[in-house]
N, C-alpha and C positions, 0 to 999 in steps of 0.2 A: 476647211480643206487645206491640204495640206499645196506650196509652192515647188519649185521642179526642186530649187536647193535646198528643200527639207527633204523633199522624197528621196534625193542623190544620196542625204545623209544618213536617211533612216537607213537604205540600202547598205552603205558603209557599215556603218555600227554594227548591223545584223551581222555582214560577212562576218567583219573585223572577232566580233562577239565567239563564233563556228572555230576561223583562226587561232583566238588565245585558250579554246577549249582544246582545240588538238594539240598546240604545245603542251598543254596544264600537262596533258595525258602523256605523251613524248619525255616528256621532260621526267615525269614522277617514276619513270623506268628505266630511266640513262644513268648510268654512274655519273658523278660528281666527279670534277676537276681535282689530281690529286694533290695538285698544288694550293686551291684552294681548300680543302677539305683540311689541309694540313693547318692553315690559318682559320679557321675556323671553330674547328676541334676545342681550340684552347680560350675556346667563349660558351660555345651550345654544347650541348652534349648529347651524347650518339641520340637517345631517345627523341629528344627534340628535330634532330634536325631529320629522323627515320619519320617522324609525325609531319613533318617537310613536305614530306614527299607523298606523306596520304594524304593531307589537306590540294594539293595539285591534282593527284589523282580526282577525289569527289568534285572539286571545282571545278576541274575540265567538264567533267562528265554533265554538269548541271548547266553550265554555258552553254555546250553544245543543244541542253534541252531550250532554253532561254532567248539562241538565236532568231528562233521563227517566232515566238512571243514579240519579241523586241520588234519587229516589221510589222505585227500588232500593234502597236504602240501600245503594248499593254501597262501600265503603271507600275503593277507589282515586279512586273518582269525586270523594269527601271532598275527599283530598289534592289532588287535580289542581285541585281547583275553589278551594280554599283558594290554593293558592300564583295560580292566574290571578286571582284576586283582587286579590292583593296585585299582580299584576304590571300589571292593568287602574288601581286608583287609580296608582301610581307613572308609567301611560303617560299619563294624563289629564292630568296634573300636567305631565309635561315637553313634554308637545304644548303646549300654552298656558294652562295655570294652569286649565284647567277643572275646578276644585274642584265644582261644581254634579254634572256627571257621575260624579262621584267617588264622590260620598256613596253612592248607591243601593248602590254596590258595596262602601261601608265599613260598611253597614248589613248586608246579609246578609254579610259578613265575620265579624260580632259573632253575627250569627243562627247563624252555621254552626260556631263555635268552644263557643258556648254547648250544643248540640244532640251533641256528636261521639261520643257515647256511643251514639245514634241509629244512625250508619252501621256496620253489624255483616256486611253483607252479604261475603263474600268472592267474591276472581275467581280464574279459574282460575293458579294460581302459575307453573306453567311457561308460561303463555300472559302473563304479567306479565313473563318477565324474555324473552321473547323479543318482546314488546311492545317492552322498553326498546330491545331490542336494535334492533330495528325502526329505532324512535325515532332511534337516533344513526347508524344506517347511513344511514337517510334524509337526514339533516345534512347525511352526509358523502360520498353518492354524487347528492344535486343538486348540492353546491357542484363536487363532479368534471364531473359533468355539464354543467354550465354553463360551466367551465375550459375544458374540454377544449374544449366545442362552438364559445366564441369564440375559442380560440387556432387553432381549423383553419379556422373560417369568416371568414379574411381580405377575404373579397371580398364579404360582403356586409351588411360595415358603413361604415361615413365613417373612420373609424377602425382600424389594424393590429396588433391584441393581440397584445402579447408574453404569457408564463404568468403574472408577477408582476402586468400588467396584468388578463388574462384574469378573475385570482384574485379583483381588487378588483373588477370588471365585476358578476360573481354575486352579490358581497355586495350592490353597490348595487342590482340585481333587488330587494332585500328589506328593504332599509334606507334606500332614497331614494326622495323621493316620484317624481323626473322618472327614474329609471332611470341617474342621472349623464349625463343628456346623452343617452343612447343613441340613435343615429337608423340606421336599417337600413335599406339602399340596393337591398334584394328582399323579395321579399313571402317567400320563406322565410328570408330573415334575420328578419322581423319573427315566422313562426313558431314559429324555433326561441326568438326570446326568449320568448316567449306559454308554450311550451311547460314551459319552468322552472317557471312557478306550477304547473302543469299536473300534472308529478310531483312536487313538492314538497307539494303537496295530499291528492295520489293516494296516497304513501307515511305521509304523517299521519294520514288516516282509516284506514287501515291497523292503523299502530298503536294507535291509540286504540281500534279496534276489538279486537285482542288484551290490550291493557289492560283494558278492560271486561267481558271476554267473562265467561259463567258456569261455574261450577267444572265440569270434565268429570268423569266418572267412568272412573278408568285402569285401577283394582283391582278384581276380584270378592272376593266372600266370603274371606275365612282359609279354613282347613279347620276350623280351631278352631270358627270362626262358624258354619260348617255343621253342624259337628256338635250344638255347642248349640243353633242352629236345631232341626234334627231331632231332640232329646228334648224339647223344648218341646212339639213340633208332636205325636209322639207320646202326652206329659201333657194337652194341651190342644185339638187339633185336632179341630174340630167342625164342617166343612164339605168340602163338595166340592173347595173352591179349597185345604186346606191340603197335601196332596201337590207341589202345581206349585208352590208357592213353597219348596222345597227343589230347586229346578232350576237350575243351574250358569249363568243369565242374570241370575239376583237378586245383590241386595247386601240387608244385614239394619241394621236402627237396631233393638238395644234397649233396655226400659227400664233406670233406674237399677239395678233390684233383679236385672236380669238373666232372670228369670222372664218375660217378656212381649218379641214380636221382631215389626218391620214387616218383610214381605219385597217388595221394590220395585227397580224399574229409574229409572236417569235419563236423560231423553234429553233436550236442548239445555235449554230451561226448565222441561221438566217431571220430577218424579220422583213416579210415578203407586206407587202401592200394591196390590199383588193380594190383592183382598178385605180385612176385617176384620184387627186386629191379635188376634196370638193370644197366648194367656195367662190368666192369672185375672182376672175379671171386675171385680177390685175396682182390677184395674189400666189399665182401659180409656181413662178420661178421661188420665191422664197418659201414658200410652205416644204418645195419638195428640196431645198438646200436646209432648213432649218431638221427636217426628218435627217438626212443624210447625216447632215454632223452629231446629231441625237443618235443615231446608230450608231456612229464610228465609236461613242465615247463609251457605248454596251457591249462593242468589241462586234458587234452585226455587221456583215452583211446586209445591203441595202436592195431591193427589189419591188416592180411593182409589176403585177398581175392581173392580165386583159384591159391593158389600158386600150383607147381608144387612139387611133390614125391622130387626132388632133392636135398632142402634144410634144408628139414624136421629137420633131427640132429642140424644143426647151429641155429635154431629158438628153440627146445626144450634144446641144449645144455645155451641158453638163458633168459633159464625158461618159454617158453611161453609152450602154450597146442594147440592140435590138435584135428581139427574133420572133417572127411572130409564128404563133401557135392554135392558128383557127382563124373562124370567121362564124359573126353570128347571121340567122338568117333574120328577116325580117319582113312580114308582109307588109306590104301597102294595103293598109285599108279602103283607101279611096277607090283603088281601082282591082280591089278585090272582085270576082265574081265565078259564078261555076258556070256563066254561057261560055260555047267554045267547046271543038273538040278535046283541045288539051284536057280540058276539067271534067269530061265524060265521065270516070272512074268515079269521081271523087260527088259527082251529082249522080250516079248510079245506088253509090253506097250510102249516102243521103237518104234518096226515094226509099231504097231496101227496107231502112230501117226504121224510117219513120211510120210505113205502111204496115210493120207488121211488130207497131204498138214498142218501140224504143221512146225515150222522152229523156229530155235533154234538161236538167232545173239548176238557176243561179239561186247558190244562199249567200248572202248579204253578212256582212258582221254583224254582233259576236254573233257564233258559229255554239248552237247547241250541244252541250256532251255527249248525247243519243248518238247523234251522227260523226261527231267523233272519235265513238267507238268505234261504228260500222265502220270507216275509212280506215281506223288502225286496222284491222283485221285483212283488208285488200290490200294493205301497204307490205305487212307483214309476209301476206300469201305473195306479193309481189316480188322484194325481198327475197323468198327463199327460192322464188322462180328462177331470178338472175344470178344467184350463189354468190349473193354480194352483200355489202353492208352497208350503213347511209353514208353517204359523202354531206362533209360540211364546207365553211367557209366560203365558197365561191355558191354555193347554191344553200335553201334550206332544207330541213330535216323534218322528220315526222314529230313535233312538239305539239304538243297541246296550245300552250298558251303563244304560240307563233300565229298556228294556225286557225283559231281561234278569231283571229282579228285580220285573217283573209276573208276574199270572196271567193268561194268554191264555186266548182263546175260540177256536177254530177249527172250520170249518165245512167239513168233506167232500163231496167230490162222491161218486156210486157207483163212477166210476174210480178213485178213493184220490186227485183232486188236491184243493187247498185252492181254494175258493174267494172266502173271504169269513173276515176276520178281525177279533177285538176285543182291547181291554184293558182291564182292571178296576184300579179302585186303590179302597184302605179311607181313609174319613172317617175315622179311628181311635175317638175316643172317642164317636163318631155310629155308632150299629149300622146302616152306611146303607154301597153299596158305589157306585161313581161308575163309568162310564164316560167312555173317551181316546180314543184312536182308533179309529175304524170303518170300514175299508176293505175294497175286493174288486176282482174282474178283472172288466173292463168287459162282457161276455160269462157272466152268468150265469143260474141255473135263476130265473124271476119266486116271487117270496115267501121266496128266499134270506135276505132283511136280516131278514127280521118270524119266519124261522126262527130264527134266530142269537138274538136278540133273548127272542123268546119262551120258547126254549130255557135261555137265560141266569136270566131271570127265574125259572123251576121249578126249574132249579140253585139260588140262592142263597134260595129260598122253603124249601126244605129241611132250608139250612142256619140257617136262621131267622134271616136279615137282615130290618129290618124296611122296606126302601128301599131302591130303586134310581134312582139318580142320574140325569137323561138329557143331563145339562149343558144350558147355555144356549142358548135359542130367543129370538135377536136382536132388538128391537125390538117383542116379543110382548108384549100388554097394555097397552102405552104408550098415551096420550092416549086412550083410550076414553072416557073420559067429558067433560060438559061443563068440571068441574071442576078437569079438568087443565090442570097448568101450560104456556105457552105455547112453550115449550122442546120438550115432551113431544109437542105438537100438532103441532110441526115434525117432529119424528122420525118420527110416524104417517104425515106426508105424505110423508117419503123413504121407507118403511118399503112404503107401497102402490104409490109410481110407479120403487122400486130393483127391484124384486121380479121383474122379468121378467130383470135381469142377475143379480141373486146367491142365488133362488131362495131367501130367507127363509121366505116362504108355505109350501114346497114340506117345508121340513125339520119348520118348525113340525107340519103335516099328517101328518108321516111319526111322529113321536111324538107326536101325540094319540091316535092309532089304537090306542094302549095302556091308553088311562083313566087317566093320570097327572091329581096336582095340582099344580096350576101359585103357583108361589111368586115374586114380581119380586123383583128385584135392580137395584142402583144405583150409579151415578156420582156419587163425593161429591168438589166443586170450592170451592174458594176464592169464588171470584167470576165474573161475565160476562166479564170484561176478561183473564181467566186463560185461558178454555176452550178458546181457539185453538191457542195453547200446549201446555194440556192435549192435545186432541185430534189435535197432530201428534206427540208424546211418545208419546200409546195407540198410532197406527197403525204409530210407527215402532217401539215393542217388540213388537208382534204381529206385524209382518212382519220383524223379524231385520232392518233397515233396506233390506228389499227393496222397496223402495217400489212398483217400476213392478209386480214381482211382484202385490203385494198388489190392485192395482186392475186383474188382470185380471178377467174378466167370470165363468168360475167361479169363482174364487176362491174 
């Protein structure tokens, strides 16, 4: 992590970097000094010093791209920026001795040399060399371009290119202030010259853009990684969320010592973390600084995802920020029960359905194919119920071999068909059992779900769990009070005017009705200027980059 007099500097450089690009461009349109031009003349010659002023031109232009890289500490951006540097005093100089212009650029030259230990950031490597490649096809498929176009387009220049002529034509596009003379005798002769800068530009941002871009992520997990993932999580796993982050969408950062693993996805800038890092406690501050600096250097965004109240101080003592984004519900088992007006409803709907031949059955892992079909097919009808599509990362998905190595819930009709299914997963070292999926066929007996539910609850009360999970209830708890932050205020107001498309309200509702305690959870971000980032990096791991998916209105 970077100290305040690095940060002060990287800031500098950036500006400084925007500054010598506006001159580059200022400058490559201003007449020259005619006194200088006069002393000069009689060394460069006009060609040269008109090639002066286009190399300031494209420099400028590249800088000003380079700027916000460079506040990246992007690495390539370093290099790129260092040699246009050198290339910006050198053009300065041979255009008309403007030394004045020069400096600003031989200044941060010294600033950027001094500093290179700074640019650590890396870019995505095969998107670098197919940048470069970019870079010289573009060379060499304008200077084609342009060949070709005036050696066919005889008629509508003053002038009849031969290829050798043609050849020098292009160059002078780029290297002479007046075009060599060029006068185009139709208005599409005057376009297709127009047109040269045109792709010549087009294919430069291009590559620049592959040159800069951030590290993608190509690899999942080792199996090795997963494995050691999964005894950790086993030694140490103390939440609802640590099941899902051994799910074949994560990549794993661990600590030095091996004992401690972030499980995270990367999407464009962001690489978000689900939930807390797990491991021994005494490793918490450095797992989540060794992550942090492991993103800076992939050019990420750093973020973690439903963490838990507990570590809140170590991540803001860290400098990151908070907002939370829900609360999960969680019954107490201990003192679960349906006596009690309150629970009239829900022992109503109990009696209802037990009497009139509903049956409630736990299958145990593995999980036979038979009934794995039957369950696809109510997941599917379920699915097209809500006009939505599976959500991953933070929960799991309708997989075979997932769910397979759950304990299902399953809920009978008195015909013997299934109507309404669940799956359970163990917090492991948390005597606490979480709920994943909860699905049924659009057409069922009313007090089906709070059957299943309630039914599950007396199962594992038995077995003397001391908790049941209900997962996360969306924007539940956020800004209620004065006090809350103004973030948090924002989300209350999406939270009460989304509510009639994604029926938040409605789920909340649907697990209160059990007397759970409600625990929030939160979104730990870098900073304001990240969260855009962040927040298109969450949407797109939870919808599997099904984007249009994800905003339909069940969803």
């Amino acid at each position: 992590m970077l100290n305040k007099r690095q940060r002060i500097g990287l800031w500098t450089a950036s500006i400084l970097t925007a500054m010598v690009g506006v001159v580059n461009l200022i400058s490559a349109v201003t007449p020259n000094s005619p006194r200088r031009t006069e002393l000069i003349e009689q060394f460069v010659p006009f060609d040269i010093r008109a090639g002066g002023h286009f190399f300031a031109a494209i420099s400028g232009f590249i800088l000003l791209t380079l700027a916000a890289n460079l506040l990246r500490r992007k690495r390539v951006a370093w290099l790129l920026t260092v040699g246009l540097l050198i290339v910006t005093i050198i053009s300065h100089l041979i255009k008309g001795l403007d030394y004045e212009e020069s400096l600003l650029a031989r200044v941060l030259l010294a600033q950027l040399i001094l500093m290179r230990n700074v640019f650590t950031a890396q870019s995505d490597r095969p998107s670098i060399t197919q940048g470069i490649r970019v870079l010289i096809g573009a060379l060499l498929f304008t200077l084609a371009y342009g060949t070709v176009g005036f050696f066919l387009l005889d008629r509508q220049y003053t002038v009849n290119f031969d290829l050798p002529e043609a050849l020098l034509q292009t160059l002078a596009m780029f290297f002479t202030a007046d075009n060599a003379g060029l006068e185009p005798t139709t208005r599409f002769g005057q376009f297709f010259a127009d047109s040269i800068y045109f792709v010549g530009a087009s294919t430069l941002a291009y590559a620049l853009f592959m040159l800069l871009r951030p590290v993608l992520l190509r690899n999942h997990a080792l199996e090795v990684e997963r494995k050691r993932a999964k005894e950790i999580v086993k030694q140490y796993g103390k939440s609802s969320l640590a099941r899902f982050t051994l799910f074949d969408d994560k990549t794993y950062y661990f600590s030095p010592s091996g004992k401690s693993f972030i499980g995270y996805l990367a999407k464009g800038r962001g690489a978000i973390a689900l939930g807390d890092p797990i491991g021994p406690l005494e490793e918490r501050q450095e797992v989540i600084v060794g992550f942090q600096l492991f993103c800076e250097k992939n050019d990420w965004y750093t973020a973690f995802y439903q963490t838990l109240p507990d570590d809140l101080d170590i991540y803001k003592s860290l400098g990151y920020r908070t907002v939370q984004i829900g609360e999960e519900a969680i019954v107490d088992l201990h003192s679960f029960t349906l006596q009690g007006k309150a629970n009239q409803n829900l022992r109503n709907a109990l009696n209802r359905l037990t009497k009139s031949g509903h049956q409630v059955k736990f299958y145990q892992p593995p999980i036979a194919d038979e009934l794995l079909k039957e369950l696809r097919s109510i997941s599917d009808e379920w699915l097209q119920m809500m006009q939505g599509a599976e959500k991953k990362f933070s929960v799991g998905w309708f997989d075979y071999d997932y769910l397979r190595e759950c304990e299902i819930v399953v809920v009978y009709t008195p015909e013997g068909t299934i109507s309404a299914f669940a799956n359970v997963v163990s917090e492991y070292q948390k005597n606490e059992i979480t709920i994943d999926l909860m699905r049924r066929r659009t057409d069922i007996e009313k007090g089906t779900m709070e059957f299943l539910f309630v039914s599950m609850f007396q199962h594992f009360q038995q077995l003397n769990y001391d908790g049941f999970n209900l997962g996360l209830s969306a924007l539940s708890g956020v800004g209620e009070t004065q006090n809350s932050p103004t973030l948090e205020k924002a989300l209350k107001y999406l939270y009460e005017h989304l509510n009639k498309f994604y029926k938040f309200k409605g789920l909340h509702t649907f697990k209160d009705k059990f007397s759970p305690h409600w625990e929030p959870r939160y979104l730990v971000y870098p900073n304001l200027a990240a969260l855009p980032d962040i927040v298109v990096a969450l949407v797109r791991a939870d919808s599997g980059d099904r984007l249009l998916d994800y905003f339909k209105p069940g969803a």
